[in-house]
Each structure stands twice: as structure tokens, then as C-alpha cells.
N, C-alpha and C positions, 0 to 999 in steps of 0.2 A: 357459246352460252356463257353470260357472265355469273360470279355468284353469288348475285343477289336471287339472280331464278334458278338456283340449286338449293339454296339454302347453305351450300357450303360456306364454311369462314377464310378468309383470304390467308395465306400462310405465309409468312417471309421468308427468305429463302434458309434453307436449311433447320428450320421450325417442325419437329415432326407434329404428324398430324393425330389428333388426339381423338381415342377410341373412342370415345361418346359421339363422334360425329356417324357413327353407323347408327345413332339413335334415329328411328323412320316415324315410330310412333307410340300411342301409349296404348298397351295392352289391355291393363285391366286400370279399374281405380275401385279402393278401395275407402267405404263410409264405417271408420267406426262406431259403433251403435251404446246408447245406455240401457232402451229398451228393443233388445231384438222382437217380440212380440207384435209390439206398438208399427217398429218400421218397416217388419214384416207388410203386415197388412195394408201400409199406405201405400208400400210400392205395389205389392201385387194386387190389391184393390181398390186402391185410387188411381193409383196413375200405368195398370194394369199392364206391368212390365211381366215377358213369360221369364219365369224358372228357368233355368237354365240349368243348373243341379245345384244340389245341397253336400256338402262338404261332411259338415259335421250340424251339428245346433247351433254352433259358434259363430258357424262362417256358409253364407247363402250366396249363390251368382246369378246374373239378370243377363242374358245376351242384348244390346242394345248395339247393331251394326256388327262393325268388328270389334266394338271394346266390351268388355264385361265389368259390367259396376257390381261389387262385390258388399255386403252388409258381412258386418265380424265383430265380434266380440273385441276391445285392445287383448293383447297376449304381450307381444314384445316388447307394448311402451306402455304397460301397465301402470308404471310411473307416472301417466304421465295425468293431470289433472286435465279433470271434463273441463270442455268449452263451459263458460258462464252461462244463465236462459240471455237467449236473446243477443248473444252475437255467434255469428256466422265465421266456423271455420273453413268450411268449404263452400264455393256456390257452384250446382251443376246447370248448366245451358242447354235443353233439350230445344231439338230444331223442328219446327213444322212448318206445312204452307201458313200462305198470311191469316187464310180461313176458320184453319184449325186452332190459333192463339184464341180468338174468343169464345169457339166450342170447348175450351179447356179450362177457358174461367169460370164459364157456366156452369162445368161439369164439376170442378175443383169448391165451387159457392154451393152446388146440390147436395156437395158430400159433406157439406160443411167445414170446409177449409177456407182459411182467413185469405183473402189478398192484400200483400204488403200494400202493389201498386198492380192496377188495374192494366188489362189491353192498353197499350199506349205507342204511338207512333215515335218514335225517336228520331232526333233530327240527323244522326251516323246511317239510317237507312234502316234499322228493324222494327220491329213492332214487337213489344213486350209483353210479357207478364211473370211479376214476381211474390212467391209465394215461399215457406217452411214446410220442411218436414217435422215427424215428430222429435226431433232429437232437434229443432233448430235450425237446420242447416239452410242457406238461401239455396234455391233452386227459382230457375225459369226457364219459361217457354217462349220461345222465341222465330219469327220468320223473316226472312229478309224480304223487303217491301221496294 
């Protein structure tokens, strides 16, 4: 097996090999929020992700496969200044059949939520859609075609 299909990085000889490469996958990710309320309610009633549990007030978790998308309050980077309206610090890719992208726009335009960019076939092989949360963040729904 070469390692291109390991993912491993090729090492020169006598190069030790560096801890991160036991990195497999990403556990959780983490949205921080300006209105927890606001993005409460999008996730769990628009795009009707189950609970997973509640932490504190601060910090909420969404089981979504194996990873957990987590909403939290900043703490640590307190410091740090909110994104501007209207640019994207984060964008998440939820994956569905090809079917399910335009039952998501439907349901996303019922709830009243804007589309950046409509169901669209892309010429890489998916079919899109891209839309904000309330805090801005780009988020799509996407299937491979």
C-alpha cells in the first residue's frame, strides 16, 4: 500500500514521525454563537438536528454521525471580535441524497430562510445549496450526483 492510500506523509530516513499523524478524524466542531437563542432554534427547528445534551446555557451539542457540532458561547477567545454581517467564518457541508437538496430548499424558503444560491448542479459532480445561519455563517446542503 503506497501513502498516498494511507494518507500517511512519506518520511526521510531518520525523520521522526510526527504525533498529529495519529490525527483519524475531527470529533466535534465547534459554532460560536452571538445569539444563542436565535441559533438555537434554527438548528433544532429548521434544520431539525436532535439534542444531543446541553452542557450549560453556554454550550449546546447536536449528534450529527460521529461528529458533534457544538453552539457555545466564545469563553477562551473572548477577545476575539465577531465576524462582520455578512462574511462567512465558517461554512458547514451537510450531505444528502441528490433528492433531498431540493426538499431542503423548499423547506428552508417555507421557513423563511433566504438562498444565497439555489439547487444547482455543479460541474465537480454535486448538487448544491447554499444558505446562513443566524449568526451568518455559510452552511450547505449538498449530494453527490
Amino acid at each position: 500500500m503506497n501513502d498516498e492510500m494511507t494518507n500517511e506523509p512519506t518520511l526521510e530516513p531518520n525523520q521522526p514521525r510526527s504525533p498529529f499523524s495519529a490525527i483519524r478524524a475531527i470529533d466535534y466542531t465547534v459554532i460560536f454563537v452571538r445569539d444563542m437563542a436565535a441559533m438555537r432554534r434554527f438548528y433544532e427547528d429548521v434544520l431539525a438536528l436532535s439534542l444531543l445534551r446541553e452542557l450549560s446555557p453556554s454550550w449546546i451539542e447536536y449528534g450529527l454521525g460521529s461528529n458533534t457540532l457544538a453552539l457555545a458561547r466564545p469563553s477562551r477567545t473572548a477577545a476575539d471580535a465577531p465576524t462582520p454581517p455578512g462574511s462567512a467564518s465558517l461554512q458547514l457541508a451537510f450531505k444528502v441524497s441528490a433528492t433531498e437538496v431540493d426538499a431542503c430548499a423548499d423547506e428552508l424558503v417555507r421557513r423563511g430562510v433566504a438562498l444565497l444560491s439555489p439547487p444547482t448542479n455543479q460541474s465537480f459532480g454535486h448538487r448544491t445549496l447554499f444558505f446562513r445561519d443566524p449568526d451568518g455563517n455559510l452552511l450547505e446542503i449538498y449530494a453527490e450526483i
